[in-house]
N, C-alpha and C positions, 0 to 999 in steps of 0.2 A: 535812391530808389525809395519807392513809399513801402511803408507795412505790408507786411503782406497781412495779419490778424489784429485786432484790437479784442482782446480778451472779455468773454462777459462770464463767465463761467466755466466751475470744474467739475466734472464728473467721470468716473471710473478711469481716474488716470489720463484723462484725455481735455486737453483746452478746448474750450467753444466758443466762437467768436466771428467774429463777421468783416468782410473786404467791402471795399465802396465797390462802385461798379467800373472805376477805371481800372481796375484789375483786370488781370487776362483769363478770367474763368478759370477754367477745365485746366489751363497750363499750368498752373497754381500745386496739380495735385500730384503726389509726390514730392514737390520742394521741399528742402532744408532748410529751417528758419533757427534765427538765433534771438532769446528772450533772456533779457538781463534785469532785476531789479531787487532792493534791498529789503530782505525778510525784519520780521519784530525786530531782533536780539540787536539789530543791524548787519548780521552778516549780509555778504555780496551772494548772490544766486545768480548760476549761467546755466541756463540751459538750451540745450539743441535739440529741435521738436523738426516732424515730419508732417507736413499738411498729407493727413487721410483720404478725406472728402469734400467736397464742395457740391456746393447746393446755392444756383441762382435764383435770389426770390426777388418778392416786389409787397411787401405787407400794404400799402395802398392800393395796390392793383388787386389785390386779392379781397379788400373788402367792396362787398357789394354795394356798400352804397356812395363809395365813388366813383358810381359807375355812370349815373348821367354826366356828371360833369366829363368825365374823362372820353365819353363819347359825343360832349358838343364841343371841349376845346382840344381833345388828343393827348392833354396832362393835364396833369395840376401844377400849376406856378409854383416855384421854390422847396415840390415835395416830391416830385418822380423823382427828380434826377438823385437829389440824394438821399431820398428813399429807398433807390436801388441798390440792395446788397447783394452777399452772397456768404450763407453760413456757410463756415469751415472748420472742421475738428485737424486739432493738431493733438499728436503722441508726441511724450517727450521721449528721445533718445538715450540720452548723457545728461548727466549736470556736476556743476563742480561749486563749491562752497569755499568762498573765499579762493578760487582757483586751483581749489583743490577738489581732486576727484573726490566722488561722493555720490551716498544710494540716492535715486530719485525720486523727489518728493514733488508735486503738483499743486501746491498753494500759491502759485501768481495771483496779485492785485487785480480787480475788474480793472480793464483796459488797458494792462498790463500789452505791450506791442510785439510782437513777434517780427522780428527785422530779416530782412533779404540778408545771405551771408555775403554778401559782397557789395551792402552796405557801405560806404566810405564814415559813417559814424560812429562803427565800428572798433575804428582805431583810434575815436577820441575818448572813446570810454577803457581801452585798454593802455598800457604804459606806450610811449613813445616810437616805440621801434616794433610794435605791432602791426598787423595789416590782416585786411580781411582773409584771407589765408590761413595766418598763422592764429586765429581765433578758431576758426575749424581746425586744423591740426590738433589744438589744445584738448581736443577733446576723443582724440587717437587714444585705443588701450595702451600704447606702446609709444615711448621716445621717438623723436624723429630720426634718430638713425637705423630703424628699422624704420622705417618709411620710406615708400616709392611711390608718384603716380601715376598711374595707364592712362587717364584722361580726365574729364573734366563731368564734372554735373551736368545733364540735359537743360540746356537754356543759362546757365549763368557762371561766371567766368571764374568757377573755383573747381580745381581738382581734387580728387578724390585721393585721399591714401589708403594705397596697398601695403600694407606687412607684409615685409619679407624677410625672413630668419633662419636660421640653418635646420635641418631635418634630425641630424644626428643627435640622437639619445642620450648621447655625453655631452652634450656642449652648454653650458650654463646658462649660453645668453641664446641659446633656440627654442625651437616648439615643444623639443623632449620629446617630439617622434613625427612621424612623415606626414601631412597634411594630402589629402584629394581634393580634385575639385570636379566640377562638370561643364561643358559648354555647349550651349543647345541653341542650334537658330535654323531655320532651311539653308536651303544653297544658296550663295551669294549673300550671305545676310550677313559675315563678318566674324563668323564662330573662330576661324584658324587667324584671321589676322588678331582677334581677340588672344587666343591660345599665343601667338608669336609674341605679343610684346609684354605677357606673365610668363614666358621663357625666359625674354631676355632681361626684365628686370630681378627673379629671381638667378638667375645664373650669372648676371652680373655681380647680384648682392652678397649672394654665398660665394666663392671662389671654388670653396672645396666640391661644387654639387656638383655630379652626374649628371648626365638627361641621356634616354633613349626617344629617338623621335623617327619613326615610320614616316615615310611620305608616299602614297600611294597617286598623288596629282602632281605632283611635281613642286607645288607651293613652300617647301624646305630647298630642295636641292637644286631646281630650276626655277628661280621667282620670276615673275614677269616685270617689267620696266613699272607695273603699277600697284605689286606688291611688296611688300616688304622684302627684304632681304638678311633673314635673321643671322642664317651662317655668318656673311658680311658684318654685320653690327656686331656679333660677337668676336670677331675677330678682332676687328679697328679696335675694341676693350679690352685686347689681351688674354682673350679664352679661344684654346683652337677647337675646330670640328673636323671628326674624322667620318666622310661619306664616304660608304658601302653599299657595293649594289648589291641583291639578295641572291643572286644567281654566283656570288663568291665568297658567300658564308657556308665553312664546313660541320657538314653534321655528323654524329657519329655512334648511335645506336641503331642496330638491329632492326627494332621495332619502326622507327623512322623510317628506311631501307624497304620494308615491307608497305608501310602505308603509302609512301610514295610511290612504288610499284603498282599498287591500286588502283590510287589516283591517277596513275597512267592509262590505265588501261591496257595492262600488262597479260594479263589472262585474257583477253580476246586473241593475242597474238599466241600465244604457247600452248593452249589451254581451255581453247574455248567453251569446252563441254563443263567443265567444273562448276559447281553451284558457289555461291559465297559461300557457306560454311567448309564445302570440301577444300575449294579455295585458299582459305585461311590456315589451314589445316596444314596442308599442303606448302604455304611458304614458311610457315615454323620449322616443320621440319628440314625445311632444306637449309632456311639458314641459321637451324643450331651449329648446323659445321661448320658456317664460317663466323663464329657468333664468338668472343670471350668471357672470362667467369664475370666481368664487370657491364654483362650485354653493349659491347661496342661491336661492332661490324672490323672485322678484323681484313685489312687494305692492304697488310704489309705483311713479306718474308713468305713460305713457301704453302702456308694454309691461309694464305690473302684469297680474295672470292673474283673469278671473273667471269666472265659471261661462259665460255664451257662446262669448266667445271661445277658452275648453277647450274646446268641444264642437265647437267649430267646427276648430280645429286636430288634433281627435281626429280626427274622422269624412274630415280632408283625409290622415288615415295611413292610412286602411284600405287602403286602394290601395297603399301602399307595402311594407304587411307580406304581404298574401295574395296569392297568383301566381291564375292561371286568367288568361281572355279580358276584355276592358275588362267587356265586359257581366256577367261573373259580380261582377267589382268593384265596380261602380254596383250590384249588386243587393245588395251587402251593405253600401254604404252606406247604401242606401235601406231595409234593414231595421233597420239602427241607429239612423237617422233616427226611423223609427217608433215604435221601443218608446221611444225615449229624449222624443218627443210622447208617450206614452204613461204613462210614470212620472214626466215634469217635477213633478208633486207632493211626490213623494219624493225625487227629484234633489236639487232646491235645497236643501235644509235641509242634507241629511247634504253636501253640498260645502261649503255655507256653513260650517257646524259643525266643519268640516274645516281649511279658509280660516282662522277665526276665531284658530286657535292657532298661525298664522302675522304676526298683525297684533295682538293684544293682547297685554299681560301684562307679564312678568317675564324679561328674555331668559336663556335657559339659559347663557349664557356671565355674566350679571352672577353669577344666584348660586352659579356656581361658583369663579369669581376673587373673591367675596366670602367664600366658606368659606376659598380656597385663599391670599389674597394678605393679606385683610383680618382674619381672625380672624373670621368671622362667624358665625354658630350658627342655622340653617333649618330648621323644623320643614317637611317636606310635608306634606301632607294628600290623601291617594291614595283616603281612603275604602275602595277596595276593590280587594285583590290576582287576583277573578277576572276582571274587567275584562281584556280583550287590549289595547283600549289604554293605559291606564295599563301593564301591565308595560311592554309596548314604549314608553315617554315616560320609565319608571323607570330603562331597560337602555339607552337613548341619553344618560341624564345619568349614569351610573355610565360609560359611555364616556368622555364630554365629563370626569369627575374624571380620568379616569388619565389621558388623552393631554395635558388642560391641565399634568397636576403637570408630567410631563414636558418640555413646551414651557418650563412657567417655570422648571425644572432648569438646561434648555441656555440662557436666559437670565441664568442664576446670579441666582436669586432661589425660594427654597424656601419651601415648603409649612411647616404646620404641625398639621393636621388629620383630623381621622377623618369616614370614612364611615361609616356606620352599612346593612349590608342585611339586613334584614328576613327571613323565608322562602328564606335565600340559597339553595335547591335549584330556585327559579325560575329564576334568572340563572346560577349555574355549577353545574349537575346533574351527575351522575357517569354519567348517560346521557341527552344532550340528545334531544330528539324531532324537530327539524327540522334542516335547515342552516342556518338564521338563530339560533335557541338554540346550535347548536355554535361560530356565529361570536363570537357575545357571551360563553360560555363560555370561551373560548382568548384573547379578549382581555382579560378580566378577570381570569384564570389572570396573564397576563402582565404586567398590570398588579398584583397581586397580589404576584408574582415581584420587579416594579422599583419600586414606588413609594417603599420603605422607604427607598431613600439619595433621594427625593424628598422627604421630613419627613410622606409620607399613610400614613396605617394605616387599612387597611380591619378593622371587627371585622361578624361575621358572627354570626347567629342562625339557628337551626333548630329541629327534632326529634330527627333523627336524622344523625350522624355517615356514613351510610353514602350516605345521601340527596346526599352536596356530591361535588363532585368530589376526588380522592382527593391531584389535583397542590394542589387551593387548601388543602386541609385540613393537609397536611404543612408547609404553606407560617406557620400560626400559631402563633403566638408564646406565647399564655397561652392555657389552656381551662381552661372550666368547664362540667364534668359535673352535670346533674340528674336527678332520678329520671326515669324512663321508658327509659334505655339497655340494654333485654333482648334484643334478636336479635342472634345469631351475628354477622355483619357488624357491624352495632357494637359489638358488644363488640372485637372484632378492631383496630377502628381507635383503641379507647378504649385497649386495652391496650398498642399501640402506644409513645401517650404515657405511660401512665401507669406498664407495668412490670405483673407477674402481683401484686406485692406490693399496687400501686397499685389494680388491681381488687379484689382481695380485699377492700381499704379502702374501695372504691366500693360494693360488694355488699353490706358489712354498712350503711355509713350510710342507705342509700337504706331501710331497712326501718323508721328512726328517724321521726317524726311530724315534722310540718312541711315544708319546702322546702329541706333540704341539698341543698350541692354539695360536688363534689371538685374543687378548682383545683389547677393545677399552670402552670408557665411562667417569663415573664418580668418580669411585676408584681408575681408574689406574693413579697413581701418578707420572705422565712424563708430562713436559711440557702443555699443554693445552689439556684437558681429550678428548676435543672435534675435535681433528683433527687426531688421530695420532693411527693408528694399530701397536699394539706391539707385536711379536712373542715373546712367552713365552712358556716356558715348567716349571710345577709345581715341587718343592720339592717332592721325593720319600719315605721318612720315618717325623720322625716327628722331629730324631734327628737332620738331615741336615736344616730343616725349623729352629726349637733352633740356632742352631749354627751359623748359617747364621743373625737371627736376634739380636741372644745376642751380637755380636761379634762387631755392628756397632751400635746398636741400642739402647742396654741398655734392652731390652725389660722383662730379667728377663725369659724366658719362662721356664719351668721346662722337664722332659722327662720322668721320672719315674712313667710308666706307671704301676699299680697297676690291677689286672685280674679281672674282670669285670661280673657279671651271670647274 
C-alpha cells in the first residue's frame, strides 16, 4: 500500500504533509499511520501518528492564470494530475526510541513517510518474526498478555487492542481499582453487541470477575439466531451464568414493602380518600408493627404481616393521622372499612403478589455478594424496562451494589466486578422527574464517583450522551461512540471527550456502512488511552473475535457454543 503522508513540515506537535490524489480522501481521516526514521545521534525513532484532517487541493487549479489554458485543453499536460494533492496533518500518538517506549518528540525529516499499518514493509524494517500487527501492538501501554481485541480498524486489516486486567485493588498485575466505561449509539446501531464482546473478553481475561447484567430485551438471555450469544460463549470458556428472572428476587425491607404498595396502586383500593402525605403517613405506621429493629419486613413466626392483620392495623391508624371529633374519625374508618369489603377481590391478589417477593426467591444480598465477593456472573431477566416495578426492584439492586462494595471496602476485602445498566437515563437522568429518581440519581452519581478504589466498574449503555447525567458521564473511563450522535447537546458532550479533531473523525466514520464506533479511553490499548479516537468496527461472530485473538495472542478462546434455555 502506498504512503499515506509525505512529511513537509512540523508545527505544534503535529506533521504536515500532503497525499497524491490516488489516495482515498475523506477515508484517510482518522487512520493510524506508522513513521519510522533515524534521528542525529542515530537512534531508531517509531512512531504512530493519527491523520486529523485532510484537505483536497489542486495549487495549479487555484492559480489564475492557468486558467485559459485549462479551459481550452481541460489540464495541463504532466501537471494536474500530479499536481493533485491533498494536505493532511497527522498527531503523533506513541513513539518508541530504539524500541523503547519513550516521550514524544516531533522532529521527522522533510518527507519523512507515514506508512499504512498494514503495510507489508513493515516487517522488513522490523526483526524477522514481526508483522504488521505486532508493530501496532508494540506500541500498546501494556504487555500483550493483557491484550485482547474486539475488532479491527475501520478500513484496514489490523485490530485494535483492548486491556483487560483484573479490577481488584490488591492484585499487582491489575488496574488497582474498577474501571467504567460508556456505550452510546441509537437503536440498532450495535451499542449491546459492542457491550457483549467487552463482557466477554474481559470476563474471560479475569476469571475471578463478577458481572451483573440486566436484560430488559432479551438480547442476554434470549439472543436471536443473529445475535450473539454471550451466556453461550462464556460458557463453552469455562465461566458459568446464573439467569434470574426478576419476579424471583427476594426483597426484604419495610420501606420496599411500602413503595411497592404505591407503585401498585394500593390506596385506590383500601383507601381512596387519603391524600399522598396522609397516605405515607398512614403505611409507616402500620408497618412499624410488622417492621424489625434491622427495618426488614418481618415474614416469619407469629408477628409475620398478612393481609388481615394489615388492614386491621391500618384502619387502627386512621384515628391517629386525621384530627376532627371521635365521630368524624369512626366515620372514616367506617368508610375504609367499606370500600376495602368492597374490593377484597382485588385486595388480596395485588398484596399477596406484593407479599410474595418478600418470602420467595433469590435474596438480593446473595446475588450481590455473589457478583461482589465470589466472582459470579448474573444474567437478570427484567423482560421489560416500562414496568414501574421492575425499574424500582432494578434501582434498589444497583443501590444494594454500591453501598455492599463499599461495606466490603471498609472490611478490607474488595470487589472485583462490573455492573452492567442498561437505558442508564432511567436510573441517573440529567433531569430526574420525581424525588425518588433524584434520590437514586445522586446516589449512584456517588457511587459511581467511589466505587472505583472499591475494584466495581459500572459501564453504562444508552442513546444519547445528553440523556445521562452530566456528573456520571464525566465520571467514565472509556467510551464508545455509535452512529446516531447528531443533536447539539450531544455532540457537545461527545466533543468534550473526544477533542474537535475527535469529532471530525466521528462525523466522517459514522456515514461508512455497517455499525462503526469511535473509542477513546482507558481500555483502548493504542498508544496513550488519553489522546487518540480510534475508529473501530466490532467482530461479527464470536468465531472471528477466537481467531483473531488465538492467532496472535495465544489467548486460548474456545467457540463451541453449547444451546443454552
Amino acid at each position: 500500500m502506498p504512503e499515506y503522508i509525505s512529511i513537509g513540515s512540523t508545527r505544534k506537535r503535529q506533521f504536515y504533509g500532503v497525499v497524491r490524489s490516488t489516495s482515498l480522501g475523506n477515508e484517510l481521516l482518522g487512520r493510524l499511520g506508522f513513521l519510522r526514521f533515524r534521528a542525529g545521534n542515530g537512534d531508531i525513532i517509531s512512531v504512530l501518528c493519527q491523520i486529523i484532517s485532510v484537505d483536497r487541493r489542486n495549487t495549479i487549479h487555484e492559480d489564475g492564470s492557468f486558467g485559459p489554458v485549462i479551459a481550452a485543453r481541460g489540464s495541463i499536460p504532466y501537471l494536474s494530475e500530479v499536481g493533485d494533492y491533498e494536505e493532511a496533518v497527522a498527531k503523533p500518538i506513541a513513539q518508541q526510541v530504539n524500541d523503547r517506549a519513550a516521550p514524544l518528540r516531533a522532529n521527522p525529516p522533510s518527507g519523512s513517510q507515514i506508512l499504512s499499518l498494514d503495510d507489508e514493509s513493515l516487517i522488513a524494517q522490523e526483526d524477522e518474526q514481526a508483522s504488521p500487527q505486532r508493530v501496532f501492538n508494540s506500541f500498546a501501554p501494556e504487555p500483550e498478555n493483557f491484550l485482547r481485541y474486539p475488532g479491527s480498524l475501520v478500513g484496514e486489516a489490523i485490530n485494535v487492542p483492548l486491556i483487560c486486567k483484573s479490577f481488584n485493588p490488591t492484585d499487582e498485575n491489575g488496574w488497582g481499582e474498577g474501571r467504567h466505561a460508556i456505550f452510546l449509539a441509537k437503536t440498532g446501531q450495535g451499542k449491546t453487541h459492542a457491550a457483549k464482546i467487552l463482557l466477554a473478553l474481559y470476563l474471560l481475561s479475569t476469571r475471578t470477575m463478577g458481572a451483573f447484567i440486566p436484560d430488559g430485551k432479551g438480547d442476554f438471555v434470549r439472543p436471536s439466531r443473529r445475535d450473539l450469544d454471550l451466556r453461550g460463549f462464556l460458557e463453552a470458556n469455562g465461566r458459568s451464568v446464573r439467569v434470574e428472572n426478576i419476579e424471583d428476587l427476594r426483597l426484604e425491607e419495610a420501606r420496599q414493602f411500602e413503595q411497592l404498595l404505591s407503585i401498585e396502586d394500593f390506596k385506590g383500593l383500601i383507601t381512596p380518600q387519603a391524600t399522598g402525605d396522609k397516605w405515607r403517613l398512614l403505611l409507616e405506621l402500620t408497618l412499624a408493627e410488622f417492621t424489625d429493629e434491622d427495618g426488614r419486613l418481618i415474614v416469619e413466626g407469629e408477628a409475620a404481616i398478612n393481609l388481615d392483620n394489615f388492614l386491621t392495623r391500618f384502619n387502627d391508624s386512621i384515628p391517629l393521622v386525621y384530627s376532627g371529633s371521635d365521630r368524624d374519625r369512626r366515620n372514616r374508618v367506617q368508610q375504609a372499612e367499606t370500600v376495602q369489603a368492597r374490593n377484597m377481590r382485588r385486595i388480596r391478589p395485588v398484596f399477596e403478589r406484593v407479599l410474595r417477593r418478600f418470602t420467595q426467591g433469590v435474596g438480593l444480598n446473595d446475588l450481590v455478594d455473589g457478583v461482589l465477593s465470589r466472582g459470579e456472573i448474573y444474567f437478570l431477566d427484567i423482560r421489560s424496562y416500562d414496568s414501574e416495578v421492575n425499574v424500582f426492584i432494578l434501582g434498589t439492586l444497583y443501590r444494594r451494589f454500591r453501598r455492599r462494595a463499599s461495606h466490603l471496602y471498609y472490611r478490607r476485602t474488595y470487589s472485583n466486578a462490573i455492573v452492567y445498566v442498561d437505558e442508564a437515563n432511567r436510573f441517573i437522568p440529567q433531569t430526574p422527574k420525581d424525588d425518588e429518581q433524584k434520590a437514586l440519581q445522586q446516589e449512584l452519581i456517588d457511587g459511581i464517583r467511589t466505587t472505583r478504589q472499591y475494584g466495581l466498574g459500572w459501564w453504562l449503555a444508552d442513546q444519547r450522551p445528553s440523556s445521562i447525567s452530566k456528573d456520571a458521564f464525566t465520571q467514565m473511563g472509556t467510551f464508545f461512540f455509535g452512529k446516531g450522535i447528531t443533536a447539539v447537546a450531544d455532540q457537545t458532550n461527545m466533543e468534550s471527550v473526544l477533542g474537535k479533531d475527535g469529532c471530525n473523525i466521528y462525523d466522517y466514520v459514522v456515514t461508512m456502512g455497517g455499525r462503526p464506533f469511535v473509542a477513546s479511553g482507558q481500555f483502548i490499548g493504542v498508544g496513550s488511552s488519553e489522546s487518540v479516537a480510534v475508529p473501530m468496527q466490532f467482530f461479527n461472530s464470536w468465531q472471528s473475535l477466537a481467531d483473531a485473538n488465538n492467532e496472535t495472542l495465544d489467548a486460548h478462546i474456545r467457540t463451541e457454543i453449547s444451546v443454552t434455555v
